[in-house]
N, C-alpha and C positions, 0 to 999 in steps of 0.2 A: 504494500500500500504506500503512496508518495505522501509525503507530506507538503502541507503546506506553508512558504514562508512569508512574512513581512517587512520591507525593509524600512529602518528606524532613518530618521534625518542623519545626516554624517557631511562632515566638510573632507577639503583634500587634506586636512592634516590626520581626519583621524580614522578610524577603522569601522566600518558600518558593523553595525548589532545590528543580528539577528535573534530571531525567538521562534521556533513554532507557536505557530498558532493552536492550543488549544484542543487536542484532539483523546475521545476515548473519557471513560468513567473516570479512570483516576485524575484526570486533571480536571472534572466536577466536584470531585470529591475534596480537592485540594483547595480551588478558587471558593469554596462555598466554605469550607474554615476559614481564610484567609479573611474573606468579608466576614464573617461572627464574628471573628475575632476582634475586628475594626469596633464592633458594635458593642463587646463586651470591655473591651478597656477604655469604652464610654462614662460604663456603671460610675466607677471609685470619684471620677469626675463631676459626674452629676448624682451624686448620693439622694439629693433630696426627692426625685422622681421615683425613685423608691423607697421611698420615706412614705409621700401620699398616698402610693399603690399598695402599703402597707396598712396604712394607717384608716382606711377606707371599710377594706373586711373586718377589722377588727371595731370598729363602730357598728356592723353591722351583725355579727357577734354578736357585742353589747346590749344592741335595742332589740334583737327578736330576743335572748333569752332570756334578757330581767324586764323586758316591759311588754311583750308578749306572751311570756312563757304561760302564765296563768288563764289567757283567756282564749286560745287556739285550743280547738280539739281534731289529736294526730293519733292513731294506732300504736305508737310509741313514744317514751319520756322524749320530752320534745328537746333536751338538748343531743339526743341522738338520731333523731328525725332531723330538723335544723341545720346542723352541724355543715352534714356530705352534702346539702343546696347550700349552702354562704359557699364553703370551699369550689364547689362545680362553676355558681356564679363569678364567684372572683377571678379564676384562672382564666373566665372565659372575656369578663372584662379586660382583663390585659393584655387580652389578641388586640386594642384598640391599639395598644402601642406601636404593632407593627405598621399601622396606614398613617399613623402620624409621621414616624419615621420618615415611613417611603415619599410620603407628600413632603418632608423639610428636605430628604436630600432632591428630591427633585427640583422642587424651586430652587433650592441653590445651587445645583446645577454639578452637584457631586456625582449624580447616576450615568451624565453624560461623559462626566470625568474618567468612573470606573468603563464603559465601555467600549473609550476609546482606546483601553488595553487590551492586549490580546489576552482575554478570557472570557469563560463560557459566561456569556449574559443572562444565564435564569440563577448560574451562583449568586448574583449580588440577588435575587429575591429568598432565593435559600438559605445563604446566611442569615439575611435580617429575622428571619421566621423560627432560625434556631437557637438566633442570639436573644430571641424574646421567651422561648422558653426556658432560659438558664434563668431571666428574669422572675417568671412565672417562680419557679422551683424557690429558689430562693424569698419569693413574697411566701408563697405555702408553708416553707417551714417556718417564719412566724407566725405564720395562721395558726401551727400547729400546736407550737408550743401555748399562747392564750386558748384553745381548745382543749388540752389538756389539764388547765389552770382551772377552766370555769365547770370540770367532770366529765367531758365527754372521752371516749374508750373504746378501741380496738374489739370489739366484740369475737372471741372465739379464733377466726384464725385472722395470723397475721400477713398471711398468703393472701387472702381476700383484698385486707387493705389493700397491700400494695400494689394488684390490681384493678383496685376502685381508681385508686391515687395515678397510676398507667394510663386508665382509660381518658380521665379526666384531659391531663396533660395531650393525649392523643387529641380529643376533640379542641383543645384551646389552640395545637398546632393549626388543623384546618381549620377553623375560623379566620386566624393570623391571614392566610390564603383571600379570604374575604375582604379584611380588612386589609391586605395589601392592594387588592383592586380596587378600593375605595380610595386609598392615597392616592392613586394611579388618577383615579376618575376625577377627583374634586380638584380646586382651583389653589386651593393653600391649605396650610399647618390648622388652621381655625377650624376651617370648613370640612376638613378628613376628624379633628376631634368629635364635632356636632354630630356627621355624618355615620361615624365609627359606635358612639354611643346609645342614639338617640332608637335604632332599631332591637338596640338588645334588654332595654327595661323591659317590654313587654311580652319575649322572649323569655325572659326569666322568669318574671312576676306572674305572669300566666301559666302558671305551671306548677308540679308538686314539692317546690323547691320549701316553699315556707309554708303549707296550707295543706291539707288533703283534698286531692281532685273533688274526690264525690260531696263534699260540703259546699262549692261553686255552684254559680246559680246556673241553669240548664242549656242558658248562653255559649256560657266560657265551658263549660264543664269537655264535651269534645273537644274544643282549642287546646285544653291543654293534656288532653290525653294523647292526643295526636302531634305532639306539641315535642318535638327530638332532645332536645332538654329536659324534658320531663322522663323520658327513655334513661338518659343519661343519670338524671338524680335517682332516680328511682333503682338503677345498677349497682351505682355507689353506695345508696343507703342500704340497701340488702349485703353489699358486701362487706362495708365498714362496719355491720351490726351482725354478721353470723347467718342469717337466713337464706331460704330460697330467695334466688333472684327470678330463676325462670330462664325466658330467651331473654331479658332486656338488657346483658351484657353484651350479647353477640347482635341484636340491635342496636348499639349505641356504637360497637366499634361497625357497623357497616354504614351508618349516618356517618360517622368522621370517614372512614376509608372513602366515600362516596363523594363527600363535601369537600373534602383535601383534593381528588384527582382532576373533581369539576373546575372548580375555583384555580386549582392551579394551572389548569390550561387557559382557563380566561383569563387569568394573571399573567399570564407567560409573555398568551397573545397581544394583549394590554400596551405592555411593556416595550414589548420594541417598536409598537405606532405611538408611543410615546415619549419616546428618546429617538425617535429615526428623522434624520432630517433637520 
């Protein structure tokens, strides 16, 4: 197979650089760290953006379990019912970070920057989507530890968890997917936040995340049984608590496998009519 080359500016003093261009898995695999990595030695720099992203769930901890806790009626102690929806919810709010991202480097004109190198261009969307989940992981284990402070407990196995906690992060990946076409789509940093957030209250809130479906009024009540979120809380709460889950595990990861392949094609495609030219 030939390769292909580019040649780099050079004068008559000096020696022209070349590079291949970019061919094969491994150098997807390479340029897609290479952009995380840009995104993750972000963090220490801007601490306080995960400060808020922190500081959000755990307010929302706070007010469903000492000012709701009494007046909600759930099929279980309601800070273990509760719990696996704030966490599903949160992880899935911080997909918002990735279309913010992608809309500030776009405006400023960073994405056109990274393109004009020779590397695979759906890396710079791959990295930012994995650089947001190290973010994600990192907010959860504070969630974790005030979850653990306020009673709430691993029920039975601890296998479960950790595929609740798996599945969660899976679906906050393809969202990210989402929310990177939204940066793509919208006009600035402002208008990807609005845009990124303003779909997923209803999303969430419609759903068995803080309520039991069948207590909804006959409206909502299919909205959110039908409602991929609710699939997802409803996986995790059965597994962070010990019991049958049923199919809603192998549901929830065929909504994310399904939402990640879609999204990332329309992200892909996005992308390059949007830096081309």
């Amino acid at each position: 197979m030939t390769s292909t080359t580019r040649d780099m500016p050079s004068t008559s003093n000096r020696t022209v650089d070349r590079r291949e261009i970019p061919t094969g898995f491994s150098w997807l695999i390479k340029d897609s760290w290479t952009e995380a990595t840009r995104h993750l030695r972000a963090i220490p720099r801007n601490p306080e953006l995960l400060m808020f992203a922190t500081i959000q769930p755990i307010m929302f901890i706070v007010l469903f379990v000492y000012v709701f806790r009494g007046s909600v009626q759930v099929p279980l102690d309601y800070v273990q019912y509760v719990i696996p929806g704030i966490f599903a919810q949160t992880v899935l709010f911080n997909s918002a970070f990735t279309g913010v991202g992608v809309a500030d480097d776009l405006s400023k004109g960073m994405i056109d920057r990274l393109r004009s190198l020779p590397m695979y261009p759906a890396a710079v969307l791959i990295g930012r989507t994995l650089s947001d989940i190290v973010r994600n992981v990192l907010t959860f284990a504070v969630m974790l530890i005030v979850a653990f402070v306020i009673g709430f407990r691993f029920e039975r196995s601890f296998l479960g968890a950790i595929a609740a906690t798996g599945l969660m992060f899976l679906f906050s990946y393809a969202f990210s997917w989402i929310q990177a076409l939204i940066g793509l789509s919208v006009g600035s940093v402002e208008a990807a936040n609005s845009a990124g957030f303003i779909w997923m209250f209803p999303l969430t809130f419609v759903s068995s995340a803080f309520v039991d479906v069948n207590r909804m009024t006959s409206s909502l009540r299919p909205i959110a049984r039908n409602n991929p979120f609710t699939v997802l809380t409803n996986a995790c709460r059965a597994l962070y608590n010990g019991y049958d889950a049923g199919n809603d595990p192998w549901v929830a990861l065929a909504w994310a496998v399904g939402i990640t392949v879609v999204f990332a094609i329309l992200t892909t495609r996005k992308f390059a009519k949007s830096t081309s030219g």
